[in-house]
C-alpha positions as CSV (number, residue, x, y, z in Angstrom):
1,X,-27.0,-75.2,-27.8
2,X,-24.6,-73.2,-26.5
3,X,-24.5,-72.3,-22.7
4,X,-27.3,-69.7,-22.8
5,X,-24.7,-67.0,-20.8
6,X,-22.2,-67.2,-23.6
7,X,-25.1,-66.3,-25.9
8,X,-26.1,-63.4,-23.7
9,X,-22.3,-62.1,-24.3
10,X,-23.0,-62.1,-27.5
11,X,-25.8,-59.4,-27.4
12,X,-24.5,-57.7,-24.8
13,X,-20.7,-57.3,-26.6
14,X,-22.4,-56.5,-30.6
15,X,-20.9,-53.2,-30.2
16,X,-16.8,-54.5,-30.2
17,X,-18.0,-56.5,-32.8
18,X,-19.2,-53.7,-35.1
19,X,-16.2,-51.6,-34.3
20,X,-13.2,-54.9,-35.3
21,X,-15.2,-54.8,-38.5
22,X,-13.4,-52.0,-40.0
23,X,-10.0,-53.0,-39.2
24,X,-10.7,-56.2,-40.5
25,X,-11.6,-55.6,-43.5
26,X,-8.5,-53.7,-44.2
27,X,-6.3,-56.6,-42.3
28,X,-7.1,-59.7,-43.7
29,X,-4.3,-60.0,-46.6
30,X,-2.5,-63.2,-45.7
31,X,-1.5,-64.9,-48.7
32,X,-2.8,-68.5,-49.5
33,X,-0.5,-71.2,-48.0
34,X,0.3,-74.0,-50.1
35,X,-2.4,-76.2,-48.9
36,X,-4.7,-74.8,-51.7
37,X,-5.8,-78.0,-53.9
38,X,-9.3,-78.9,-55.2
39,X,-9.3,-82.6,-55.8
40,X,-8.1,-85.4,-53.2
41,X,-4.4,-86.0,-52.8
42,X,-2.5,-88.4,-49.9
43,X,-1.6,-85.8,-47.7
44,X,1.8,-86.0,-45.8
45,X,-0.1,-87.8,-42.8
46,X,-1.7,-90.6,-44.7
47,X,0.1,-94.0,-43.9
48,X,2.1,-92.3,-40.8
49,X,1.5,-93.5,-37.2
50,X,0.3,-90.1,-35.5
51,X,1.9,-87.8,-33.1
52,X,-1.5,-85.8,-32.3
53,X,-4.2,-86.8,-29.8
54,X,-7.8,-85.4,-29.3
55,X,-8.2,-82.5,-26.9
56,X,-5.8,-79.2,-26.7
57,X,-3.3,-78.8,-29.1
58,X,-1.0,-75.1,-29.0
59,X,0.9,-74.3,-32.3
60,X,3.1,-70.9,-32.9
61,X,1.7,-68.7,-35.8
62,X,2.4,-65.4,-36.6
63,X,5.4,-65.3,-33.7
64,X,2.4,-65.9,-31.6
65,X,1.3,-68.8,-29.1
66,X,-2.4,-70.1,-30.2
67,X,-4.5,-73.3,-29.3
68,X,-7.4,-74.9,-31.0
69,X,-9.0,-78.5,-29.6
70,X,-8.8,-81.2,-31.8
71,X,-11.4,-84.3,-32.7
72,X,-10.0,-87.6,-34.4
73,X,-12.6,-90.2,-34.9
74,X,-12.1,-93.3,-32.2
75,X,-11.7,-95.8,-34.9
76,X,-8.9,-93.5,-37.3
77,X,-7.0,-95.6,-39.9
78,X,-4.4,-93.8,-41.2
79,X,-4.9,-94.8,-44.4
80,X,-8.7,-93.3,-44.6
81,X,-8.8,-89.8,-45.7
82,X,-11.1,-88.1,-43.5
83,X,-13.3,-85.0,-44.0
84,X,-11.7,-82.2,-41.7
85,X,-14.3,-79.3,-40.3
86,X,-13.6,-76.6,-38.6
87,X,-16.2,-75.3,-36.0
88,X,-15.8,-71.6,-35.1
89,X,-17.2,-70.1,-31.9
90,X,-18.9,-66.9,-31.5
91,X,-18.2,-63.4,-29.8
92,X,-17.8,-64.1,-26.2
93,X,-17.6,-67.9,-26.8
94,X,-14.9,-70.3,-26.4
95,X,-13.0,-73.0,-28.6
96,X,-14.5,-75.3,-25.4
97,X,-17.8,-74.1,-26.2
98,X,-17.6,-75.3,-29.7
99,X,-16.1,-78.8,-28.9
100,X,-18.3,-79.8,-25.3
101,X,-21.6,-78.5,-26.7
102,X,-22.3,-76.6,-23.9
103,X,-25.1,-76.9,-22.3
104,X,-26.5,-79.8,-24.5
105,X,-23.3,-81.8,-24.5
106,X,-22.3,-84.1,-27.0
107,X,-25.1,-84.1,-29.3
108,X,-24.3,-80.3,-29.9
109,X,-20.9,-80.2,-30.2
110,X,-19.5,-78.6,-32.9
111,X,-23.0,-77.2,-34.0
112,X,-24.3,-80.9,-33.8
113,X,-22.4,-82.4,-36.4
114,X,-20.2,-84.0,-34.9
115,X,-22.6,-86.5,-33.5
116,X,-23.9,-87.1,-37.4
117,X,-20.8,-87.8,-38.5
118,X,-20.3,-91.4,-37.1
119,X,-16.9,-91.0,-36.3
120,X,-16.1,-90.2,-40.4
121,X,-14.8,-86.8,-39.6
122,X,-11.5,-85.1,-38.3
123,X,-13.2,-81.6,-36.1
124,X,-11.2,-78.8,-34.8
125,X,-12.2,-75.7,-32.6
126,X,-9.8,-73.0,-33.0
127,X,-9.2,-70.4,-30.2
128,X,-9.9,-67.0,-31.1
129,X,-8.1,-63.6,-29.8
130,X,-9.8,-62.1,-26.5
131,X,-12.5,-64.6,-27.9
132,X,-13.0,-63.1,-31.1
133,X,-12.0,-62.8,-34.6
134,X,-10.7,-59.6,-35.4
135,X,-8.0,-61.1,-37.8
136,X,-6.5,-58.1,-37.6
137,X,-3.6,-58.4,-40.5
138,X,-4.8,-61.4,-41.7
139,X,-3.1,-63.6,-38.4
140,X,-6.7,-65.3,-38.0
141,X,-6.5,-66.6,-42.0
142,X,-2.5,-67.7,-40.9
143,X,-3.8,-69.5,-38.0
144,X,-6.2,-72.0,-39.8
145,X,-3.5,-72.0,-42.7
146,X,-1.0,-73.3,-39.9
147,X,-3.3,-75.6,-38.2
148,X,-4.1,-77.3,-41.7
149,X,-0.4,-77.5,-42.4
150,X,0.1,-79.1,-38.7
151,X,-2.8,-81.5,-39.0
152,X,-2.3,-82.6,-42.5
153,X,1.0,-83.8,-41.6
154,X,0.0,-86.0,-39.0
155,X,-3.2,-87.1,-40.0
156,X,-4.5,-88.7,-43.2
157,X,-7.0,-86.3,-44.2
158,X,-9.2,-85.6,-47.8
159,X,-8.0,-82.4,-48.8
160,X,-11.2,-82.0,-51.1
161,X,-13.3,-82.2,-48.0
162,X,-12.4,-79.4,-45.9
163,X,-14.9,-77.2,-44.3
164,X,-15.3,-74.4,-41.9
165,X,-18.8,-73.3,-40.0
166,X,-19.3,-70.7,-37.4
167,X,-21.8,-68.9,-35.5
168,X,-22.3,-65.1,-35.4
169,X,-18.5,-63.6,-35.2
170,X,-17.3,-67.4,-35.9
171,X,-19.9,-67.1,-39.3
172,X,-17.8,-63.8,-39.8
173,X,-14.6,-66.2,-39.6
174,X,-16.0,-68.7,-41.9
175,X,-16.5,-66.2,-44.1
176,X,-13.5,-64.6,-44.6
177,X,-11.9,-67.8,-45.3
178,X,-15.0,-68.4,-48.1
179,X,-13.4,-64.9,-49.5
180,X,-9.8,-66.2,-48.6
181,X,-9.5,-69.5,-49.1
182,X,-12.3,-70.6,-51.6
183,X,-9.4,-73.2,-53.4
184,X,-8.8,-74.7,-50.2
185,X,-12.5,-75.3,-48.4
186,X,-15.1,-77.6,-50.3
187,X,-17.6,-75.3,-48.6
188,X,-18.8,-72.9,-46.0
189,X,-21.6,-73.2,-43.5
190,X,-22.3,-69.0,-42.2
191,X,-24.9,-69.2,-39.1
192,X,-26.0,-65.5,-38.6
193,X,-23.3,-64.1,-39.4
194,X,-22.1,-60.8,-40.7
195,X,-18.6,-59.2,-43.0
196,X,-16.9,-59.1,-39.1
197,X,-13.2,-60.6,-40.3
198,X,-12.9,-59.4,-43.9
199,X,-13.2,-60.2,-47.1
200,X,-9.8,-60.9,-48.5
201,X,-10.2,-61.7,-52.6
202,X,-13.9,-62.6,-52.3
203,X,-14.3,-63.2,-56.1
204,X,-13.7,-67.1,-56.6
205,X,-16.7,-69.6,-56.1
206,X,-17.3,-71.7,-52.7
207,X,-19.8,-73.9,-51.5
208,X,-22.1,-71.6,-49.5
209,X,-25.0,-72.0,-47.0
210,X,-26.0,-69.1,-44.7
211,X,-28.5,-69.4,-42.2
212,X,-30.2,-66.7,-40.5
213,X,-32.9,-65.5,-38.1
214,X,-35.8,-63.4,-39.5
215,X,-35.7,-61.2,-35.8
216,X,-32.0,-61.4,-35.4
217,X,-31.3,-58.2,-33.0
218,X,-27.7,-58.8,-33.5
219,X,-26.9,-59.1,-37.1
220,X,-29.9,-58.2,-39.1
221,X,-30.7,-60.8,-41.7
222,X,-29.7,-58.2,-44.6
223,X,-26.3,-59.1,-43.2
224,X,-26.6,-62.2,-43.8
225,X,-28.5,-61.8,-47.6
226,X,-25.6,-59.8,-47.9
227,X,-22.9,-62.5,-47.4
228,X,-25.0,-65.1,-49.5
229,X,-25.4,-62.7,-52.2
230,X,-21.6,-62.7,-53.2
231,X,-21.5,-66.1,-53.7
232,X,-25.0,-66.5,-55.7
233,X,-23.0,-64.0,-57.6
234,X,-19.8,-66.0,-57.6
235,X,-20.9,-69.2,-58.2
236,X,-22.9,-68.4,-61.4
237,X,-26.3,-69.0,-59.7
238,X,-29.7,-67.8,-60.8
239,X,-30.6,-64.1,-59.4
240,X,-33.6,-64.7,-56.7
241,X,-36.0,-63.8,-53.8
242,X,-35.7,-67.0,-52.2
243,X,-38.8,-67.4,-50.0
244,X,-38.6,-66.8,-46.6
245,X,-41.1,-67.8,-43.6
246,X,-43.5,-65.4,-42.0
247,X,-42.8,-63.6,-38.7
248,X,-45.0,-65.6,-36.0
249,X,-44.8,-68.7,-38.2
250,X,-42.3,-70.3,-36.3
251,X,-40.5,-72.5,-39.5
252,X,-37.7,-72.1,-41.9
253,X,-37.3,-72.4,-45.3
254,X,-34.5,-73.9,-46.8
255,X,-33.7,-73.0,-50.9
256,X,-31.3,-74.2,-52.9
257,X,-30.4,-71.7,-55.6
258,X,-30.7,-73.0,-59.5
259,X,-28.3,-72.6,-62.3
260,X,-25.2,-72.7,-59.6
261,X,-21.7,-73.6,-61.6
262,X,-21.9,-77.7,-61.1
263,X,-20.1,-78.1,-57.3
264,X,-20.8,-74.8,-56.3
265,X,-24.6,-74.9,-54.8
266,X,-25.3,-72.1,-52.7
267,X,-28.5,-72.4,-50.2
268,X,-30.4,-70.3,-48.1
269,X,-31.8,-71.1,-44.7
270,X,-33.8,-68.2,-43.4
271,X,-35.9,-68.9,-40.2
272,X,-38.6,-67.2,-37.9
273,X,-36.5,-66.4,-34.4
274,X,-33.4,-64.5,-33.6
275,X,-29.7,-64.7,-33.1
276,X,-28.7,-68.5,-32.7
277,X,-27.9,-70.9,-34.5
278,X,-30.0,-74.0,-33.4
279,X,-33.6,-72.9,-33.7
280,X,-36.2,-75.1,-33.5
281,X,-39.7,-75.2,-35.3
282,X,-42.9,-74.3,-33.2
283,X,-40.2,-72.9,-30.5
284,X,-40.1,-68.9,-29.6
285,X,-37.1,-68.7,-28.0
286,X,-33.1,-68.6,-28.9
287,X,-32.0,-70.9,-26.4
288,X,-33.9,-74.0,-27.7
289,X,-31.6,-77.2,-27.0
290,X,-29.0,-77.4,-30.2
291,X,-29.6,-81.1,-30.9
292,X,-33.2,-80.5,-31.3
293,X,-33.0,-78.2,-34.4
294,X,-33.5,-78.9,-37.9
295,X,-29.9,-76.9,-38.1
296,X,-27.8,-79.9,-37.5
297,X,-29.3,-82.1,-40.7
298,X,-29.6,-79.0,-43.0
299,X,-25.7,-78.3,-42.5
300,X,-24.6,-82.0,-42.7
301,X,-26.4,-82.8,-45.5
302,X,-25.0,-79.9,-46.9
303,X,-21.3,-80.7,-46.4
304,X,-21.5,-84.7,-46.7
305,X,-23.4,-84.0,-50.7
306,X,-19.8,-84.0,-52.1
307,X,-18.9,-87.1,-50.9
308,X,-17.8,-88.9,-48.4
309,X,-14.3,-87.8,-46.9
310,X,-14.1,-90.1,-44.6
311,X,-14.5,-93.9,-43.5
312,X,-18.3,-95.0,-44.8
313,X,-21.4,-94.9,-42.8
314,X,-21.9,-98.5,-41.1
315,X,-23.7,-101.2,-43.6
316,X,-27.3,-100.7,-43.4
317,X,-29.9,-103.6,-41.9
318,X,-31.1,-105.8,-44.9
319,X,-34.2,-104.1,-46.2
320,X,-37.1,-105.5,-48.8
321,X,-35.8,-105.5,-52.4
322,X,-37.7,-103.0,-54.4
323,X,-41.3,-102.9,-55.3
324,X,-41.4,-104.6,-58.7
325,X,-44.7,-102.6,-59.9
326,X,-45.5,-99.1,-60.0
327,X,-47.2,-98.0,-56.8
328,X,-51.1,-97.7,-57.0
329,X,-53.1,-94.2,-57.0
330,X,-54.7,-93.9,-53.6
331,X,-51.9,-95.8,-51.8
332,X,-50.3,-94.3,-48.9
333,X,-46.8,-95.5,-46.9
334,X,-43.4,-94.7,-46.4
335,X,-40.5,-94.8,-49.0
336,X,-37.4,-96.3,-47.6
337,X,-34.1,-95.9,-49.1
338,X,-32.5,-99.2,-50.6
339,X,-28.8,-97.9,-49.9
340,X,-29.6,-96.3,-46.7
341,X,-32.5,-98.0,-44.8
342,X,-34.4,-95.0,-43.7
343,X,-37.1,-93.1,-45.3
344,X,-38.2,-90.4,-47.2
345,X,-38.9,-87.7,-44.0
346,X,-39.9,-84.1,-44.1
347,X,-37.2,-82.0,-42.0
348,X,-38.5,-81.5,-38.6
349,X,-42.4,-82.7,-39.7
350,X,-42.2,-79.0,-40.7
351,X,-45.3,-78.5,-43.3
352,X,-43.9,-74.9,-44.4
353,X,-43.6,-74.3,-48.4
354,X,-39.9,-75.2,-48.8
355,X,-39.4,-77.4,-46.2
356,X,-36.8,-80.0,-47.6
357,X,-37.0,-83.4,-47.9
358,X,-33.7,-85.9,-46.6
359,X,-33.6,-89.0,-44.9
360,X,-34.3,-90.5,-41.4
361,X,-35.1,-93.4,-39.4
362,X,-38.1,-94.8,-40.3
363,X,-41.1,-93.7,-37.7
364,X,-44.4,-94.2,-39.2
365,X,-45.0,-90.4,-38.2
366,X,-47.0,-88.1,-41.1
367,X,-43.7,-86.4,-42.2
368,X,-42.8,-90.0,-43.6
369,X,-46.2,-90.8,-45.2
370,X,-46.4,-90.4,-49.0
371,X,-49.6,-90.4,-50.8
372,X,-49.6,-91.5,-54.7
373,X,-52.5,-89.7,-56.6
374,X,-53.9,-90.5,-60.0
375,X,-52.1,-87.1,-61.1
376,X,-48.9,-88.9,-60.5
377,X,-48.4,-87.2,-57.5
378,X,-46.8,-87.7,-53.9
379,X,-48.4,-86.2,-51.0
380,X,-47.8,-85.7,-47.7
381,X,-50.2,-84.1,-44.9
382,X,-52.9,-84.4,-47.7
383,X,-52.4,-81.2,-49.4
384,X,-48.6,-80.9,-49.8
385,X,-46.7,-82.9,-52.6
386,X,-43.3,-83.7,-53.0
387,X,-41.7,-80.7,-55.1
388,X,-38.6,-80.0,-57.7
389,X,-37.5,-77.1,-55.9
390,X,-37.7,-74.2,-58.2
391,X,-38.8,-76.7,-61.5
392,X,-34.8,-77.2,-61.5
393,X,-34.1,-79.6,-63.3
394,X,-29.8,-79.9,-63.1
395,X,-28.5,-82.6,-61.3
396,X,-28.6,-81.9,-57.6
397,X,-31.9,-79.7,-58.1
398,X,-33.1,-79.8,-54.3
399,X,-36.8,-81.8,-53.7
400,X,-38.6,-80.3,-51.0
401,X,-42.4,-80.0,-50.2
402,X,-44.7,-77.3,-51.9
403,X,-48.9,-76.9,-52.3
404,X,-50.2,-79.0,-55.2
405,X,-50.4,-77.3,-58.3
406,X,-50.7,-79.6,-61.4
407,X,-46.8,-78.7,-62.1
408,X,-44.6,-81.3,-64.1
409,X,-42.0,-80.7,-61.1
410,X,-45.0,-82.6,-58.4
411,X,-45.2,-85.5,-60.9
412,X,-43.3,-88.9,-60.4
413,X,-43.2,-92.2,-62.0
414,X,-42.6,-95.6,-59.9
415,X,-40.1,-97.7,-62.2
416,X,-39.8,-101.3,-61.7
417,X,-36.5,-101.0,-60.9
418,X,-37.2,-99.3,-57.8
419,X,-36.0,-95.8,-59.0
420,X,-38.5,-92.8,-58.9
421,X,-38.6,-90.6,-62.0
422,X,-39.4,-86.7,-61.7
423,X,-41.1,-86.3,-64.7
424,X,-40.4,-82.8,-65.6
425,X,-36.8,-83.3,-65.2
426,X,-36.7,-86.5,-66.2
427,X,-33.9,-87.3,-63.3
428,X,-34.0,-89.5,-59.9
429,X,-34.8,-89.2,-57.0
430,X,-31.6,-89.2,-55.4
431,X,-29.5,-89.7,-51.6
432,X,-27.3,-87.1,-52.0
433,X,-23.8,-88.4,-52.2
434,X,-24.6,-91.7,-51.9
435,X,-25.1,-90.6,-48.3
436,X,-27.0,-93.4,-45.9
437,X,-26.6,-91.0,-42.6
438,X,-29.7,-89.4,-40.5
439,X,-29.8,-85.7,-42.1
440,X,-28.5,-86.4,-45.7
441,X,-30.1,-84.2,-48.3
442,X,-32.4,-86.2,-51.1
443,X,-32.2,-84.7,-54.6
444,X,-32.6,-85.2,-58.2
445,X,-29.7,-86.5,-60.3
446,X,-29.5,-88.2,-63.4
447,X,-30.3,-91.5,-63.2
448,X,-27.6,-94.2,-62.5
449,X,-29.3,-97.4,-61.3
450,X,-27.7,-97.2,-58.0
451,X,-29.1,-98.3,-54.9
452,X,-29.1,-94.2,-53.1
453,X,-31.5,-94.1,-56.2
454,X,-33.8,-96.7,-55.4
455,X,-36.9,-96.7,-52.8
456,X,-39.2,-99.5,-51.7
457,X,-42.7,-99.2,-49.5
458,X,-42.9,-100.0,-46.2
């Protein structure tokens, strides 16, 4: 988490917020910077011994002194292009804030994932104005422009795999650069935020997940359905209600949207608590510790489904080869990834309608136990089954958990290849991105006989 007192400055300073959003809006013109590109290209950096260290850098932009703290994996080759996100701090906060993890530390910082990413990612914590992002005139837009410029030319980076997140005014900062810079970030992670640093262009498609409290006294959560809503709108998805827990409840819901332009998902992570972003299931209060909520998987999975921008996830221990039969009706174990080594886990043993489904160390808890009915089912908890999100059936359709209801989306076939069919799409089960990492997303994809496609019992 954050250090509960910065959070406190942000309730108690909402008002300056409100009031920059005006000028914002009407500031934020800066025109793209020739970074813009959509597929991967060698930037300058690649192959160069580097000038740039981890810690404080300063850099002149717009005739005016700024800092930001940068993250360079321990192990950087500078011939691996590396995934480059940028973590942005809220009203009140610090770049510092962002980067430590506050009160929680390391496993926190930079909204958690920077302990998830196994040293395959490039972060940096920019330094707002007065600690802030007014972006008055656009200089805020400039600012990451220059810092991309600056790092790119030092450092070998995967210019298909940039990404910005930010909580509360910092999700107002990643969202202007969603509406800014949609050719130049892969995608956008918006923790209750609100329109706080403009909109500049706002009409191309982006990679968007907003996340939001359900009794957030700061920025209601029509803000937030607000923000999400131009990019369901952008991105070609199917119009929705996306479901959304009840108050007292004390889960989330995650939802992808269907019909999405392919590469441009858009998801929805509504939650019962208030202004923060690292709440926990079963837990009333804001100030939950940040490496304890269901947050940090959600948003890495996320990013990491469009491929790995960085060096690969350490070889996983040897596992059993696949089950060579179909499994029996009545049987009940855990599914464990061939690629990955860990199993099939409901996020944060939540047992909410919509909770998703990725992989994590294998526990033996109830989250990871999977029941096969003569319906061709898979349940968990005994009453809910393993779900289609939606009855989507595109590649990248999200699988989540649901009550039993006969649908073709709950059924699945056991191949003897080790793959598992969903029958009504007639697609894989699937490790998004070929991802083997605590917190990637599983999904359904059309089937390729890969190993992130094939599960075994234990």
């Amino acid at each position: 988490m954050p250090g509960h007192r910065s959070l406190f400055t942000v309730i108690a300073t909402t008002a300056l917020l409100l009031l920059s959003t005006a000028q914002a809006a009407l500031g934020d013109s800066a025109v793209k910077s020739a970074t813009a590109k959509s597929a991967l290209a060698a930037t300058a950096g690649c192959g160069k011994t580097p000038t740039l260290r981890s810690g404080t850098q300063s850099i002149t932009t717009s005739g005016k002194n700024r800092s930001y703290i940068l993250r360079i994996p321990d192990n950087y080759n500078n011939n691996t292009p590396y995934r480059l996100i940028f973590g942005f701090h809220w009203n009140g906060g610090t770049a510092n804030d962002v980067d430590s993890g506050g009160t929680s530390g390391y496993p926190w910082s930079y909204y958690g994932l920077r302990a998830l990413s196994n040293n395959s990612t490039i972060f940096v914590a920019p330094q707002g104005f007065n600690n802030g992002w007014a972006n008055s005139g656009g200089e805020d837009i400039t600012f990451v422009d220059d810092m991309i410029r600056r790092i790119e030319g030092d450092l070998c980076v995967d210019t298909s795999q940039r990404f910005a997140m930010g909580f509360s005014y910092g999700g107002g900062m990643s969202y202007a650069l969603a509406c800014a810079r949609a050719s130049v970030f892969r995608a956008v992670a918006v923790y209750s935020g609100g329109q706080l640093s403009g909109c500049s262009g706002g009409t191309e498609p982006v990679a968007y997940i907003g996340l939001h409290g359900l009794r957030d006294p700061v920025l209601n959560i029509s803000a937030g359905r607000s923000l999400r809503d131009r990019f369901v709108r952008n991105n070609g998805c199917t119009a929705q209600n996306p479901p959304e827990p009840a108050q007292g409840s004390l889960t989330h819901i995650v939802t992808y949207y269907s019909g999405c332009r392919a590469g441009y998902p858009v998801a929805w992570a509504a939650f019962d608590a208030g202004h923060t972003p690292g709440p926990v299931d079963g837990k009333s209060g804001d100030f939950e510790p940040g490496e304890n909520s269901w947050t940090r998987p959600v948003v890495w999975s996320f990013f990491t489904q469009f491929g790995s921008g960085g060096t690969p996830s350490p070889s996983p221990s040897p596992s059993a080869s696949p089950s060579s039969s179909p499994s029996s009706p009545g049987s009940t174990s855990a599914l464990r990834g061939v690629a990955s080594g860990r199993c099939l886990d409901v996020n944060g043993a939540s047992q909410a309608n919509g909770a998703t489904v990725l992989i994590w160390d294998c526990n033996g808890q109830n989250n990871q136990k999977w029941t096969s009915t003569s319906a061709s089912e898979l349940r968990v908890y005994g009453n809910k089954c393993l779900d289609v999100n939606g009855g989507g059936t595109a590649d990248g359709s999200a699988v989540i958990i649901w009550d039993c209801n006969g649908q073709n989306n709950q059924k699945w076939r056991f191949n003897s290849d080790g793959s598992i069919t969903a029958v009504g799409a007639n697609k894989c089960l699937d490790v998004s991105g070929n991802g083997t990492a605590n917190g990637t997303r599983v999904q359904i994809w059309s089937c390729t006989g890969g190993a992130n496609q094939k599960w075994t019992r234990v």
